[in-house]
N, C-alpha and C positions, 0 to 999 in steps of 0.2 A: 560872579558873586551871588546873583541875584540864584541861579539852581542851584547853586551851593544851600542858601537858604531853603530852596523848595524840596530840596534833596532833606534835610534836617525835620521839614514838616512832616516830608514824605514818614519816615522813619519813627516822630513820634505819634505818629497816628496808625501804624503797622503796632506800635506799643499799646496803643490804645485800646485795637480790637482786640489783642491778645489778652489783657487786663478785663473787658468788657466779659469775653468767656468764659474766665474763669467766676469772675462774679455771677453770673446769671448761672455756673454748675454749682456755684454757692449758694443762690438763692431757690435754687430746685429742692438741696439738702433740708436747706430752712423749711421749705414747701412740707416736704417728708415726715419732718421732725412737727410740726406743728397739726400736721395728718394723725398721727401717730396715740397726739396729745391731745388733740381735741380744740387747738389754740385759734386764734381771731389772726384772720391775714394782716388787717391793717393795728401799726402800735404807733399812733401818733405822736406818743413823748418818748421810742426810741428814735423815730425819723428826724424829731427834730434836735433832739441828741446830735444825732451823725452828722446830720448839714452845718451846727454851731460851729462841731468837731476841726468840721473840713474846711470851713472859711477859714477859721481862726488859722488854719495852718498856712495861710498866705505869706512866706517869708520876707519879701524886700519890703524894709520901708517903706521903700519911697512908692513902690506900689499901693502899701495901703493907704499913705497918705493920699496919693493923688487919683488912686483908683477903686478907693473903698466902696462907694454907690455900686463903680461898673460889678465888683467880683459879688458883692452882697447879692446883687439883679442876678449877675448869669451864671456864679458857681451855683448858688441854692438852687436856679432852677435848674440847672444841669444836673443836679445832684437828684433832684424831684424826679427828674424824667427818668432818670436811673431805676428811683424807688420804684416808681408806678408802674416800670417794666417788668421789676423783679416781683413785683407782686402780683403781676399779671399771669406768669410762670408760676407762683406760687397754687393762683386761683384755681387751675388748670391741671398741679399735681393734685389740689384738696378734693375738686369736682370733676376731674373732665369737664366734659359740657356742662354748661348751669342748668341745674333741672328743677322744675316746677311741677305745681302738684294741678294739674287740669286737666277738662274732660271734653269731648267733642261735644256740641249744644247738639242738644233735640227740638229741631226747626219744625219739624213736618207732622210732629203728632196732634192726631185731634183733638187728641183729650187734655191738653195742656190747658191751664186758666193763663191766662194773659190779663192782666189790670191795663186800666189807663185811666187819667184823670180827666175828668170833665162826662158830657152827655153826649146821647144821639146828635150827630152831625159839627161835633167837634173834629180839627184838623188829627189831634191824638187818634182820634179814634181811626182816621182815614188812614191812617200813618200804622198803626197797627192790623188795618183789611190787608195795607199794602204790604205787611213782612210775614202776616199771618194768614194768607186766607183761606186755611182750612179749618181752623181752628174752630171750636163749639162753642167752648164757655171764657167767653168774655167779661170782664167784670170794671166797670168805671163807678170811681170815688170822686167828689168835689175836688181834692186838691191834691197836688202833686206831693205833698208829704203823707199823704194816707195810703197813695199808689206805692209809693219807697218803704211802706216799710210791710204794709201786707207782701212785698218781694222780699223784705229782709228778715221776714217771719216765716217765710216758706209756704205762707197763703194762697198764695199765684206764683209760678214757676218762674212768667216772665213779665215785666214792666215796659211800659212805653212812654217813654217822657221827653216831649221836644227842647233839644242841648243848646241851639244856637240859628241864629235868622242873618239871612246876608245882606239885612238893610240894620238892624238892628243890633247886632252882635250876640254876643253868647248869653243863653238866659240862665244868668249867676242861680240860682233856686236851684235847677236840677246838680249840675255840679257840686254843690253843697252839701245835697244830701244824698248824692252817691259816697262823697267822703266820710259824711258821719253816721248814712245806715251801711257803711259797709260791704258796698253795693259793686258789682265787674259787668263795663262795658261788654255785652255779647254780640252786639249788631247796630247797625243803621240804617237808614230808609232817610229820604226827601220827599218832602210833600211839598209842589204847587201852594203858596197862600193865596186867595185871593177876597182880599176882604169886600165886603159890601155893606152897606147903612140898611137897616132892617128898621121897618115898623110895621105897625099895623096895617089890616089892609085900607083902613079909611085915613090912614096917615097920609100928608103932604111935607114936601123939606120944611116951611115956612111953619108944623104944628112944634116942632122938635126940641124940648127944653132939654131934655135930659138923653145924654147919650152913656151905654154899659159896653164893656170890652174888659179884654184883660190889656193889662199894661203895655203889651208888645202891640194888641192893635191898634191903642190908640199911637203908640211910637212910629209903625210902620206908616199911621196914616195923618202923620202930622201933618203936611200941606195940607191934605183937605181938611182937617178941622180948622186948620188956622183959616180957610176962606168963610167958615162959619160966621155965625153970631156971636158976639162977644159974652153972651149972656149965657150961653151954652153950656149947661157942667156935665163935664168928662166923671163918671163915678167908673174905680176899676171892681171887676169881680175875677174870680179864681181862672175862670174862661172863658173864652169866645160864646163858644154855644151855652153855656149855664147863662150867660147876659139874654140871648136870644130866646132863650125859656123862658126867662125872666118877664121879659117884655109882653113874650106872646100869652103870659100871665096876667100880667096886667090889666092888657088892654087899653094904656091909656095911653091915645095916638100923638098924646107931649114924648113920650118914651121910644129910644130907638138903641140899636144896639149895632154893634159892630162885628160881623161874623160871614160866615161862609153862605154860599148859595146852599149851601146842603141842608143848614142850619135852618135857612129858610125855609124849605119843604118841610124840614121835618116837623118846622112850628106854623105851619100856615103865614107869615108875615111878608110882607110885601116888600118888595126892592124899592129903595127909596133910590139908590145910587149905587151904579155897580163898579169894581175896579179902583178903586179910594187911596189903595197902598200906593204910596210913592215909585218903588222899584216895581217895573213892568215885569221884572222876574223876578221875585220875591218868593222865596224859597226858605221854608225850615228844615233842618237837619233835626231829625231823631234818633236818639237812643234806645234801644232796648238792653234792659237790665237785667241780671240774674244777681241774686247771691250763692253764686259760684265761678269759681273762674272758668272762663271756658276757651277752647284753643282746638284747631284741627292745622293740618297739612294747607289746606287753602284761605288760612288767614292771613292778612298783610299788611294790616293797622294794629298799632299800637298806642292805647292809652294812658299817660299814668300823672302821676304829681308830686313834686316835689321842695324839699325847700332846703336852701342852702348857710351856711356860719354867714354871720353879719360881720365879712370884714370883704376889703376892696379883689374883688377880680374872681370872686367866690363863684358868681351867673358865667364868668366866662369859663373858669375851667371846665363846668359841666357840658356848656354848650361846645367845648373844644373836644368833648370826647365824640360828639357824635359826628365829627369831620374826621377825626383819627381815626373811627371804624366804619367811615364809608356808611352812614348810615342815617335816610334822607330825615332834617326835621322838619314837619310839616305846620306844625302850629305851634303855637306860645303864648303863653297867657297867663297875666300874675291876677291873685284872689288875694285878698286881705286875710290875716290870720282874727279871726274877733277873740283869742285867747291874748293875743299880744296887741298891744295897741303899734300901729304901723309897720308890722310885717309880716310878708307877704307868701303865698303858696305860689311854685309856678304850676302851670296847669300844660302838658302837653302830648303832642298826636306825633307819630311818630313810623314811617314805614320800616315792617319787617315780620320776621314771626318768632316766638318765643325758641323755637329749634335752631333758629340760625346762630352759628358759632359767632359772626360780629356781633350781635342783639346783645348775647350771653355776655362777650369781654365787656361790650357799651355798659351793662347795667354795672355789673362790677365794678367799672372804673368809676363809674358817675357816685356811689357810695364810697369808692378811697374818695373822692376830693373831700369826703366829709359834709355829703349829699345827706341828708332822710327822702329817700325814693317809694313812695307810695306806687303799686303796677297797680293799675284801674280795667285791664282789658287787653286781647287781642283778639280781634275780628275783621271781617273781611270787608273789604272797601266797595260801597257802594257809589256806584260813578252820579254826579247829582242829576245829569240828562243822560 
């Protein structure tokens, strides 16, 4: 009895591929017809038309009585996975490959302006010797919103603004205004931080009222202030080295700042204490920015951001594409919308290159679940040792 049954399953499932085929020669036409016309792949009040259609046609009773939840759960989604395939077939008669509009970056030329925020013997700055060092004309602004947008004015070719510390996390500022100047990931570089306490050279620890930093050094080096004086004030400024100018301005040996050895030479001030950061390897990731997208053969990282409908399982469908297409996620990370009071941007890295045919179906699909997919960038992966 029991292959009798399996004989019966066998059979409606030889029914099924045969149904599945003709559908998806049906969903190629649609492809065609909507090529043809100029029409939008995804129609989400016919989709959800058809799935109402096809539950409701649930016959037995006593099925819907006793199995209404199960069919509501697994016909819709069954029906979903249907669509998302045939529109996957669709994407592929309207585009081929998904094609973008980008240019290979120009790394090597001398003549390029490169921006960075901050002053002589800032990490920025180190961070831009280390992805630029042939480069001529250099230009540093106080603050990392003057650097974003002389790049989104087409003032300076490229920008360099440190994205994220691996004692500290991601520094929310740049990512903000890569989003609202409009700004594509072209590259990255790591820089070694190693903070130091700077003062004067007739400074001692015991003169020290006032300490300057930007907010990431005082973060990276909270054990050591916490061994301070209680009386001690933390003031933030835009950067490291703009603190250490500051001071070597001064001159008044209550004043100490928080910055690089490099910082130090370059303002005469004296090491008060070296190696401060908490993480012994304390490491910033940088960014370099273009307002252009840019893309070669040897790229392998992918930036972008995105936000999803505010109803339940919305984060998983997306993050479910990119295990369906094989395609590794490397980071995640939600930003607050300040347009909407509590919700949220996700923000994420992503291995691959804009050419590759999985990348191409991944973004496609991640916009049916009814995604807004910001691309931020693709560029090549800089290994951090």
């Amino acid at each position: 009895m029991l292959e009798q049954y399996r004989k019966e399953i066998d059979q409606i499932d030889e029914q099924l591929v045969d149904l599945f085929e003709k559908r998806m020669d049906t969903a190629k036409k649609v492809g065609e017809y909507k090529k043809e016309r100029g029409l939008e792949i995804f129609c989400p009040d016919r989709e959800k038309a058809v799935i109402k259609k096809r539950t409701e046609q649930t016959k037995n009773p006593a099925y819907r009585q006793y199995t209404a939840e199960f069919f509501e759960a697994f016909f819709a989604d069954f029906l979903a996975d249907i669509m998302r395939i045939s529109r996957s077939l669709q994407a592929k008669v309207l585009n081929g490959a998904q094609n973008f509009l980008y240019q290979p970056a120009d790394f090597f030329n001398a003549d390029l302006k490169v921006v960075y925020p901050g002053v002589v013997g800032s990490y920025s700055g180190e961070a831009l010797n280390k992805f630029f060092p042939a480069v001529k004309h250099k230009l540093n602004v106080n603050t990392f919103l003057e650097a974003a947008k002389l790049v989104a004015n087409g003032e300076a070719d490229f920008g360099v603004l440190p994205f994220e510390n691996n004692s500290s996390g991601a520094i929310a500022d740049t990512l903000d205004l890569i989003l609202s100047e409009h700004l594509y990931v072209a590259g990255e570089t790591y820089v070694d931080v190693r903070h130091c306490l700077l003062g004067t050279s007739d400074a001692e620890m015991e003169d020290i009222k006032e300490i300057y930093s930007h907010n990431q050094g005082f973060v990276q080096s909270g054990l050591f202030l916490s061994s301070l004086k209680a009386d001690i004030k933390c003031v933030p400024m835009e950067n490291t080295a703009l603190a250490a100018k500051y001071v070597a301005e001064c001159g008044n040996k209550k004043k100490a700042a928080i910055a690089s050895r490099l910082a130090a030479e370059s303002y005469g001030l004296k090491i008060l204490k070296e190696n401060i950061h908490e993480n012994s390897g304390n490491t910033t990731r940088f960014v370099v920015v273009s307002n252009k997208l840019t893309c070669d053969n040897n790229c392998d990282k992918i930036s972008a951001a995105f936000t999803t409908r505010h109803k339940s399982g919305a984060l998983c469908d997306v993050l479910a594409v990119f295990a369906r297409n094989g395609v590794n996620l490397m980071h995640i990370e939600s930003r607050p919308l300040k347009q909407k009071d509590f919700s949220y941007m996700f923000y994420i890295d992503f291995e691959g290159n804009l050419a590759d045919s999985n990348v191409a179906d991944a973004i496609t699909q991640i916009k049916e679940t009814g995604a807004e997919l910001i691309l931020l960038g693709n560029y090549r992966t800089e290994n951090v040792r």
